[in-house]
N, C-alpha and C positions, 0 to 999 in steps of 0.2 A: 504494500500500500504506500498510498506516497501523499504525505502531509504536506498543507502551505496554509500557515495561519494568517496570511497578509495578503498573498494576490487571490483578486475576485477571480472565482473561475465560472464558466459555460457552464449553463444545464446540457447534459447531454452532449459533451464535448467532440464527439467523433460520429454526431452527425448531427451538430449543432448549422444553424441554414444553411442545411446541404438539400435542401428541396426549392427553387426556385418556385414566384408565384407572379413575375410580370408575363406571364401570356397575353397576347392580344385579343384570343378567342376570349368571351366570357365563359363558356363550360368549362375549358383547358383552366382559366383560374379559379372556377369554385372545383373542381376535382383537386388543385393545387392545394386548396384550402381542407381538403377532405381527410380526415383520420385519425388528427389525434384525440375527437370524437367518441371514434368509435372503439380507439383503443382503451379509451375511459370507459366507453359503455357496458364491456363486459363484465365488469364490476359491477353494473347495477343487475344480473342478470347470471351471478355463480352462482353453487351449488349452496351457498348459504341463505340466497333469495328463494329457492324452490322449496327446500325446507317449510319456511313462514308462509310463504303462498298457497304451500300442500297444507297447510293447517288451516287457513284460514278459508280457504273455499271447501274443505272436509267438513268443517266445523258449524259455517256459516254463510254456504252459501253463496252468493253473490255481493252480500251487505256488504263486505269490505272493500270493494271495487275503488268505493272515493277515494281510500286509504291511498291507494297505489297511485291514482292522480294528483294526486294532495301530494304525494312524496314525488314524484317524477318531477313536477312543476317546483318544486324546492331543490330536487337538484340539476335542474335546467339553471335556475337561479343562482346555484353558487358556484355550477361548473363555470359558466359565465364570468363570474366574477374572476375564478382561478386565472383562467385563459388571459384575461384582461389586463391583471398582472405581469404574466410573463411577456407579454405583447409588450407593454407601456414602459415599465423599469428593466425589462431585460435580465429578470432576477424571477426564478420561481420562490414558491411560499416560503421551504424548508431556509432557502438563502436570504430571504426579506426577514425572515426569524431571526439567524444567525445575525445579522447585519442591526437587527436591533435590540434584543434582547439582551441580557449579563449570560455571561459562560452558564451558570448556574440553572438558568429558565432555559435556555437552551439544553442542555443535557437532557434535561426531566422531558420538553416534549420531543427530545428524539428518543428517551427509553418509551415514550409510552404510542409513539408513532413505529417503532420499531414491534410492540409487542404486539401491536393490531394486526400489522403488516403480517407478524407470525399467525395470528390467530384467522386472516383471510386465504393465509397461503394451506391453513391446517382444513378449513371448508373445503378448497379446491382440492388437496389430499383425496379428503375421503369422497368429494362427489365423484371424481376421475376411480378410485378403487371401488367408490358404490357400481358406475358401472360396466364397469370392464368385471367382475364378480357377476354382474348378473345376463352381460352380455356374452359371456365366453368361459363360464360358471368359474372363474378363480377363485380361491380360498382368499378370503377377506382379508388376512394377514399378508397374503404374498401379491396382492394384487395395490395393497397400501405401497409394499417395498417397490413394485413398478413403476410407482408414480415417480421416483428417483431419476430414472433415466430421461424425465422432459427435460432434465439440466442440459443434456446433448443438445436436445430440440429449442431449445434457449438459444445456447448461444452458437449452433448452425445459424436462426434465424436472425440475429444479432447484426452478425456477420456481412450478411448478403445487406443489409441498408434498411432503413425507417419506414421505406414504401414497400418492399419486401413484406416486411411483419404485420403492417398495416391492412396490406391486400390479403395474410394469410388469416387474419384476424377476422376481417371482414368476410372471408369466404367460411369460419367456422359461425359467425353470426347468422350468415344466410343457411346453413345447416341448420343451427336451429329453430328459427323464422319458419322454415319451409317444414320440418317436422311437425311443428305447432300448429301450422296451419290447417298440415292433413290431418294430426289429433283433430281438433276443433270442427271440423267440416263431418266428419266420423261420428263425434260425440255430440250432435246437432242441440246446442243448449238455449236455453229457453232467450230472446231475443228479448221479451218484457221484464223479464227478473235481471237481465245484463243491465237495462237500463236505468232501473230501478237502483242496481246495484248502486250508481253514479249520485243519488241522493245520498249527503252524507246523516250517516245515524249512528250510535253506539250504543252498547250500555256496559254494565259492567261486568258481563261474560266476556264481551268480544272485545274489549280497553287491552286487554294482557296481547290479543293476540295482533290487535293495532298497531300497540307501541314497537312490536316483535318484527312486523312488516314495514316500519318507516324505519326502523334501526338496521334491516338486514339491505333496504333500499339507497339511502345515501354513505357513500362511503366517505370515511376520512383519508385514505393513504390516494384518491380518486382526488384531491382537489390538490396534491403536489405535485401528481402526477401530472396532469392536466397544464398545471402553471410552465411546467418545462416541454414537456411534444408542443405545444404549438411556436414554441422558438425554433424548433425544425424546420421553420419556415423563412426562408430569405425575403422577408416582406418591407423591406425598405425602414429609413428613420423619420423620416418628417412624420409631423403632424396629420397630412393626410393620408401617409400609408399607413399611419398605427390605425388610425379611425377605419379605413378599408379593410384592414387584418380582423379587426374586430366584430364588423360587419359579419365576413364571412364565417369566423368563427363562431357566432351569432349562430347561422344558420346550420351550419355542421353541427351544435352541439345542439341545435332544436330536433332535427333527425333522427342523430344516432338516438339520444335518451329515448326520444317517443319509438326509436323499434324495441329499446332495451325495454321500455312499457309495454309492449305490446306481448313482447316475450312472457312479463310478470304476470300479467293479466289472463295470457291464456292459461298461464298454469292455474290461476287461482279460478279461472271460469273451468276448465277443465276438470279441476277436484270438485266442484259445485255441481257440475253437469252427471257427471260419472258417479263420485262416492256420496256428495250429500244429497242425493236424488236418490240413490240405493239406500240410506241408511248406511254406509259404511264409515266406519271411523277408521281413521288413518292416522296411524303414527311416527313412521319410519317413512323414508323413499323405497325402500325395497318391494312394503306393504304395498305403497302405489300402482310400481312396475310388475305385480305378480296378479294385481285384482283390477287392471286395466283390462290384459285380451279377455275373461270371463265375464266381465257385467258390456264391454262394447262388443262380444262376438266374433274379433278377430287379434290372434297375434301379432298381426303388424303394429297394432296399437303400444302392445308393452316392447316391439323393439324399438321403433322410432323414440318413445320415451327415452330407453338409453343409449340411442344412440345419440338424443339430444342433450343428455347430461353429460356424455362424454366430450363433448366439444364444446362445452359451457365449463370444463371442470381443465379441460389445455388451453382454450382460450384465455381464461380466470388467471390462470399459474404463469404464463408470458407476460400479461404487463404487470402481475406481483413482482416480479424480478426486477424491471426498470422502476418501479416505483423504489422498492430496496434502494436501488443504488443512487436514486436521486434525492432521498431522505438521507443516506450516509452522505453524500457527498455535500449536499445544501447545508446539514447543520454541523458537522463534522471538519467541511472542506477536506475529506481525506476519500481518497480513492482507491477501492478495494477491485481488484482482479474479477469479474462476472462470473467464473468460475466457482468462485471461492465465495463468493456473495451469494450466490445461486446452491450451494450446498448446506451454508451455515442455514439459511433461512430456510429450506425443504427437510434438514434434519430436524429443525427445531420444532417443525409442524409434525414429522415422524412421528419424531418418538412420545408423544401423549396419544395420537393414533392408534399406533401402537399396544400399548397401554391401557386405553381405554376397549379396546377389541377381546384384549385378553383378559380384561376381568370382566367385562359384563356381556362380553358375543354383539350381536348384529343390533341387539336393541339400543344397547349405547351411541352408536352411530347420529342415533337423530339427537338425541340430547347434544352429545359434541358440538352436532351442527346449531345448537341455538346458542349453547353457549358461545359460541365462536363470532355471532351475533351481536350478543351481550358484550363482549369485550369491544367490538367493534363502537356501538352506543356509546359506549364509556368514553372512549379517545375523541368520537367525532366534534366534540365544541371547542377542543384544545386546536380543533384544524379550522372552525367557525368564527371564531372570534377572531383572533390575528388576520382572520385573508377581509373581514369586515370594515376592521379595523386601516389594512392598509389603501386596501379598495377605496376608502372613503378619504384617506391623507391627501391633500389641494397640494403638499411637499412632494411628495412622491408620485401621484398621478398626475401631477399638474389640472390640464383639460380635460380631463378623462377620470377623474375623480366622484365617486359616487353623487349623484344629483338629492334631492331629498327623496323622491321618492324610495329610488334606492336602498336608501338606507334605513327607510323606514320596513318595506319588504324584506331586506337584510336583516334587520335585528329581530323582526317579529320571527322568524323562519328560526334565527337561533335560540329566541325563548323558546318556542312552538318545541323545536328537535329539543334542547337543554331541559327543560319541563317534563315531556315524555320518556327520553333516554331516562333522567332520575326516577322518575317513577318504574321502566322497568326494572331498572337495577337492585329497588326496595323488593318489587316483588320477585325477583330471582333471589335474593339474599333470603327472605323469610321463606321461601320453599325451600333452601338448603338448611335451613336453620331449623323446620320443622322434621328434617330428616334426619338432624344429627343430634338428635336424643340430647342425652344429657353435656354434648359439645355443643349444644344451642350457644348459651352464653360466650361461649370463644368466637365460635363465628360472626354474633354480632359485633364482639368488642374488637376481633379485626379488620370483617368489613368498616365500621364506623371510624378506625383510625385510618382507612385507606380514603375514605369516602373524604375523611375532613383537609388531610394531604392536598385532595385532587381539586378540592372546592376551593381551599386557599390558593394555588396555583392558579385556577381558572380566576381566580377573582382580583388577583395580582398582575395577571394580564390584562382583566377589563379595565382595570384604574392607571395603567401604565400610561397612555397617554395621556391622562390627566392628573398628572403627577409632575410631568416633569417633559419638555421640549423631544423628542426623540432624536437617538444618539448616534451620528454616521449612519444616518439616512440618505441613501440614494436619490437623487429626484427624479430623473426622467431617462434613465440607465446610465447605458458605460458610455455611449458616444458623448453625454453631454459632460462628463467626467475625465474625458482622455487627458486634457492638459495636465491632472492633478494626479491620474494614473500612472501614465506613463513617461518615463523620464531617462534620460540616455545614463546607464553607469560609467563610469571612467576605472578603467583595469591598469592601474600601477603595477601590481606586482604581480606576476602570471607566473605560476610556479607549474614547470612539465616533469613529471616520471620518465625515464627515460625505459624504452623497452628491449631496445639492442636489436633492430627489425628496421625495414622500410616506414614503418608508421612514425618512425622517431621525426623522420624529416618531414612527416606530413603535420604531425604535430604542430612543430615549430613554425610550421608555415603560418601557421591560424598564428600560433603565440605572437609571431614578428610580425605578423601584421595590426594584431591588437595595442602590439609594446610601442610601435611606432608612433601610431595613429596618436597614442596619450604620453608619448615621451615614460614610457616603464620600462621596468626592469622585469626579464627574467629569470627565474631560478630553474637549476637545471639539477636533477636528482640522478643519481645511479645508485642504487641497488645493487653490493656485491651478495650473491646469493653463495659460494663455493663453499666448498670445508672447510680450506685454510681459512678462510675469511669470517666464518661464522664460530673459529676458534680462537683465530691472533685476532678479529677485529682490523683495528685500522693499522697493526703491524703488518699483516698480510702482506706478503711481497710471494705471488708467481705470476710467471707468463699470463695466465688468464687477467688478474689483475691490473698487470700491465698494461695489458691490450684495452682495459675496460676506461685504463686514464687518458690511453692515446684517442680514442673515440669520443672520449668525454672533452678534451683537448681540439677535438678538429673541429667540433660542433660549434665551442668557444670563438675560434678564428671566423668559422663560418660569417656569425649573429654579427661579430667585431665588425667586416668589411661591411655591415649592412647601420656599423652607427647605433647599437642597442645594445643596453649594458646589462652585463650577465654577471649573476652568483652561480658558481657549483659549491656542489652539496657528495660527499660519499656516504653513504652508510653499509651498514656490512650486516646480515642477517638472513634465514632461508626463509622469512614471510616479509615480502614486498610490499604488502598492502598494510601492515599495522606499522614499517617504515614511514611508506609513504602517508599516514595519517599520522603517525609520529611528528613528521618533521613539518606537515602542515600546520600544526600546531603549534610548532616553534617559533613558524615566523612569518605567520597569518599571512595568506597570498589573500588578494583580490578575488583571484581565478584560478581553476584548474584544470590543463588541459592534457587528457589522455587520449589514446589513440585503441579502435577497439577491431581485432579480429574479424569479429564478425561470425564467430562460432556460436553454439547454445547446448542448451541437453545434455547429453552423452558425456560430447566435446569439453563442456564448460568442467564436468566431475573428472574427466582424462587430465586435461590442462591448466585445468583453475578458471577464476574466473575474480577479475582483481577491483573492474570499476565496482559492479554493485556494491560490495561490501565498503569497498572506498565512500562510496556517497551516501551510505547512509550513517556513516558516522563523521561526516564534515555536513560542517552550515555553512556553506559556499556556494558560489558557481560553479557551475562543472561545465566543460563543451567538450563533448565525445565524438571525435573525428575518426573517418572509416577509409578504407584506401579509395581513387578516384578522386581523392578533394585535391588542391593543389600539392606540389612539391614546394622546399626550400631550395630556391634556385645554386649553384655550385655545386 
């Protein structure tokens, strides 16, 4: 991983506006415009949404229909705003945090952005093992451990570019869209009670399973993600092309959400049509996919089903991973290998899987999936507030700064989710509290110190701005920032390793032309690695040695005819690299410049491998030169 506590870095660095969107054609630019949408939408639309949807049209019918509009219309609203951001300041959420927060407030909402993130990637788990288990009968345990191998499918897709994943994504959305559709059309459900549905009513049987369905509907780790994919887009800096980015982004995020609704809705019309017209209660997805082909009359019904969970459950698990690394990377600024991010985060979700499989079998499965919910609840106002918050800054968005209305919409929608979330979490805590006997009292008195933690925190964020002016605030991104960002270093002292190879001179090439430019000095290292040398030290006299001062000597003359003033350096030892950090130490260069093979793998365990370890224990410049750059001429 590679840390920088000082320079601002890119959302998305390595295919950061690598999507152009000046087409001439208007289709060619709202296609330009199209995807990071819909890579958000699958969130509204895994295996932890199907969950609450199976429950609530098992349960109830159609009556909760408003629920799912009432929520999709809330996060059409706040995807919006995410996008808005990353458009206007150049900065997604997790970075607007980091940039304003203390170290402190930071930490706590990347552990608790980080736990959700586990607990979204633990849903997609078990909907991907729910059904490949019931598609292709796997044993539930080993069909969990399958889910492992999307890590390939990751970062394969990675790999290939943003419109690549995009398009793969989209083609698993249209998978399901088109399943649901033939469900639907099969299970011909009542067209007046759908309607009906859309009248909002409650009471307080169906409040638990509400709260359950707006919790499993907008996601928190969904509105960082969001703030960074649409900087994938080369959409110009003025004024009018933020406003045109916006626009289209507008529209893309009106789209995807209302199919990622439409998705929601048949499942929950489809559990209404099917199970609560039969009388059937439903508790599990499994229960779903086994009493589907029997009450509709044909198997196509319960495979389509899982064929529609399984590409709700890989869809779900590919932008969990770019969400990961955009939340490490925004409040962190450290960047961790995809590989390595993509395993920590898919074990994590493992192994309670896992776990919970093997102490209570297939029925645990659905509980997981609401707990995994619940957590999700919990975190979502820690990602509401701040993006409200910034959205509505006249510093930071300038023109584009939340209007009144806005912000009225905005904060009602955070009470409305802040209100609900809390109330489910009362009632998930007292159904565990009623199960654990005579550990009642513990449970309370932990949940209540976690609960008071999270409240403090959330309420420390709401008064931050009115508290106190905010601190290294960005206003309108990095373009209008550059003069204060960026600024030319002057390299005095260039200290080179010498390697005893063709790269020595390619090195120096870079060194002498940097030493030049700023009137510096060079320092020139030689490393004796030999016996004699690693025993007499700097007594050492053989031929080898010899030879090592006459080369060390010619390089001198070299630099001399070119006017640039050189220190050598001997040292005598068989590790070159705690040398060369050694003696960087001693006499603080500017710069450091090595020269690199060009090997890896195998090679790097055969031969060594000298810069990495070098640079991560020097706080310097490094410039790492490969053969093909210039020579030093002589």
């Amino acid at each position: 991983m590679t840390p920088d506590q000082t320079a601002p870095s890119r959302s998305l660095s390595d295919v950061h506006e690598s999507v152009r969107t000046d087409h001439k054609s208007l289709w060619r630019r709202v296609l330009a415009f199209s995807g990071p949408a819909y890579l958000v939408s699958v969130g509204y639309m895994d295996p932890g949404n199907w969950a609450t949807d199976l429950d609530g049209g098992a349960h109830f019918g159609y009556r909760l229909l408003w629920v799912l509009v009432m929520s999709n219309a809330m996060a059409i609203l706040l995807q919006t705003l995410g996008a808005r951001l990353g458009i206007v300041t150049g900065r997604d959420l997790a970075q607007a945090c980091r940039e304003t927060y203390p170290r402190g407030v930071n930490l706590a909402l990347w552990f608790l952005c980080e736990v959700a993130i586990v607990a979204c990637d633990l849903a997609e788990v078990l909907g991907a093992a729910i059904a490949l288990n019931l598609l292709f009968h796997i044993p539930l345990l080993a069909a969990v451990a399958l889910t492992a191998l999307d890590t390939l499918l990751v970062l394969w897709m990675q790999k290939l570019g943003i419109r690549y994943l995009e398009a793969f994504i989209l083609a698993l959305i249209g998978v399901i869209a088109v399943c649901f559709a033939i469900e639907l059309f099969m299970a011909r459900p009542d067209a007046a009670g759908v309607l009906a549905g859309l009248i909002p009513r409650i009471d307080n049987r169906s409040l638990y399973t509400a709260i359950g369905i707006l919790g499993a509907t907008v996601m928190p780790h969904n509105l960082y993600l969001h703030s960074a994919l649409v900087q994938t887009r080369d959409f110009g800096r003025t004024t009018e092309e933020k406003r045109a980015a916006c626009k289209w982004n507008l529209v893309d995020c009106t789209v995807a959400l209302n199919g990622a609704m439409f998705v929601n809705c048949s499942i929950l019309i489809l559990a209404a049509a099917v199970f609560f017209r039969a009388g059937k209660e439903v508790t599990q997805i499994q229960q779903a996919y086994l009493l589907l082909a029997p009450l509709m009359g044909t198997v196509v019904a319960s495979k389509l089903f899982g064929i529609a969970l399984l590409a709700s459950g890989q869809s779900s698990t590919l932008t969990g991973t770019l969400a990961g690394q955009i939340v490490m990377e925004g409040f962190l600024n450290i960047r961790v290998r995809p590989w390595l991010r993509r395993l920590v985060t898919r074990s994590l979700a493992i192994v309670p899987a896992f776990v919970v499989i093997w102490l209570a079998g297939n029925q645990g499965t659905f509980q997981l999936l609401i707990l995994s919910q619940v957590v999700l609840s919990l975190q979502l106002p820690f990602a509401i507030l701040p993006l409200i918050q910034f959205t509505s800054d006249p510093q930071r968005m300038g023109p584009f700064a939340n209007g009144i209305k806005l912000k009225i919409a905005g904060w009602v929608t955070a009470v409305v989710v802040l209100g609900l979330n809390l109330w489910l979490a009362w009632q998930v805590v007292a159904e565990w509290a009623r199960g654990a006997g005579s550990w009642a009292p513990l449970v309370w008195m932990a949940s209540a110190l976690l609960c008071s933690c999270l409240l403090g925190l959330l309420l420390w964020i709401t008064l931050q701005p009115y508290r106190r002016a905010y601190a290294a605030v960005p206003t309108l991104g990095l373009e209008e920032r550059s003069a204060e960002l960026i600024s030319a270093p002057v390299y005095r002292r260039i200290l080179v390793p010498l390697d005893h190879s063709p790269l020595d001179r390619i090195a120096l090439s870079h060194a002498a032309g940097l030493a030049a430019a700023n009137h510096g000095t060079i320092l020139l290292l030689h490393v004796e690695e030999g016996v004699t040398s690693q025993v007499y030290g700097s007594d050492a006299s053989t031929a080898e040695v010899e030879a090592g001062r006459e080369y060390l000597d010619s390089l001198v003359e070299s630099l001399g005819e070119m006017k640039i003033v050189v220190e050598t350096a001997i040292r005598h030892g068989n590790n070159p690299r705690r040398e060369i950090v050694k003696y960087a130490r001693e006499v603080h260069p500017d710069l450091l410049v090595m020269g690199a093979h060009g090997h890896g793998g195998i090679k790097d365990m055969i031969f060594g491998n000298t810069i990495n370890p070098v640079r991560h224990k020097l706080n310097i410049p490094i410039l790492v030169v490969r053969a093909g750059s210039a020579a030093l001429p002589g």
